[in-house]
N, C-alpha and C positions, 0 to 999 in steps of 0.2 A: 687517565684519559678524560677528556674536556664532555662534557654534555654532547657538544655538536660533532663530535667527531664520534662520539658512537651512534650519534643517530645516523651519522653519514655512513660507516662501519656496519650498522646495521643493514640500511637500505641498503647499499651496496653487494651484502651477501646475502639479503632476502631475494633481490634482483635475480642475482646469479645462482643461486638455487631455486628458484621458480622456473627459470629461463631451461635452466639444467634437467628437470622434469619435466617440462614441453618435450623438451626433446628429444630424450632421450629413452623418459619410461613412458608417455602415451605412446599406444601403437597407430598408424597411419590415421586405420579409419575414423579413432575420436578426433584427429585434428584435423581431416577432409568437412566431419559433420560441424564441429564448433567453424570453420570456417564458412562454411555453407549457413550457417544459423545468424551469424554476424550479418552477412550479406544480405540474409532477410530481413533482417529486423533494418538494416540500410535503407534495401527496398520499401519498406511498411513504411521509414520516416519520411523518406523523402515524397513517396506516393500519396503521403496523406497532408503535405502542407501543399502539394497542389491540389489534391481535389479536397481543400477547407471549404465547408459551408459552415455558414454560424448559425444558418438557422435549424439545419439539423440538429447542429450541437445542441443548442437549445430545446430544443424539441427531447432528444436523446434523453438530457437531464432534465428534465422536467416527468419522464414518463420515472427514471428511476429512482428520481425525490417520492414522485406519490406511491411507486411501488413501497418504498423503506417506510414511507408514511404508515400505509396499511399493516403490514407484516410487524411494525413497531406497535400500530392500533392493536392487532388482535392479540400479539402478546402480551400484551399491559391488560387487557380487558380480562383473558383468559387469564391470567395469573390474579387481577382482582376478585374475579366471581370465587377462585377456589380458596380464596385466602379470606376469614372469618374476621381477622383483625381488623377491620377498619367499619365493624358494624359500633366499637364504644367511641369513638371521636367525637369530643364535646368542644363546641365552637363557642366563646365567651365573647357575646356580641358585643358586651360592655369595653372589653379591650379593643376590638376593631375601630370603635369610634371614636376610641381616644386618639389614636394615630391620623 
């Protein structure tokens, strides 16, 4: 068999064994809730490209850039205070000024 014919061989009865478990071994109420769940996540996309504002968005990310900012700060600071190794760091002023 050629490369693309089992890829097509495959797709073809991955299709119809996925299709075949939809239907036959979920029971009603998981495919009542996933199709209810689709429909919202429909709803959420379509309700959110008409009420776009940009300047929310903006606003939005900007608050949770400085929040990552912060929580990034104190764990570098906190991991530096406990951490002893960076009291021998010798700075060779003479190589800085060569560059």
């Amino acid at each position: 068999m050629s490369k693309k014919s089992g890829f097509l061989f495959g797709l073809v009865l991955g299709t119809a064994s996925a299709y075949g478990i939809t239907k036959y071994v979920m029971p009603m109420s998981s495919k009542e809730d996933i199709i209810e769940k689709l429909n919202e996540v429909k709803d959420q996309v379509t309700g959110s490209v008409e009420n776009f504002d940009k300047e929310q968005m903006i606003s939005n990310f900007n608050e949770k850039t400085a929040d990552l900012k912060t929580n990034i700060d104190s764990q570098v600071n906190k991991h530096l205070a406990s951490s002893n190794n960076f009291e021998n760091i010798v700075i060779d002023e003479e190589i800085l000024e060569e560059d």
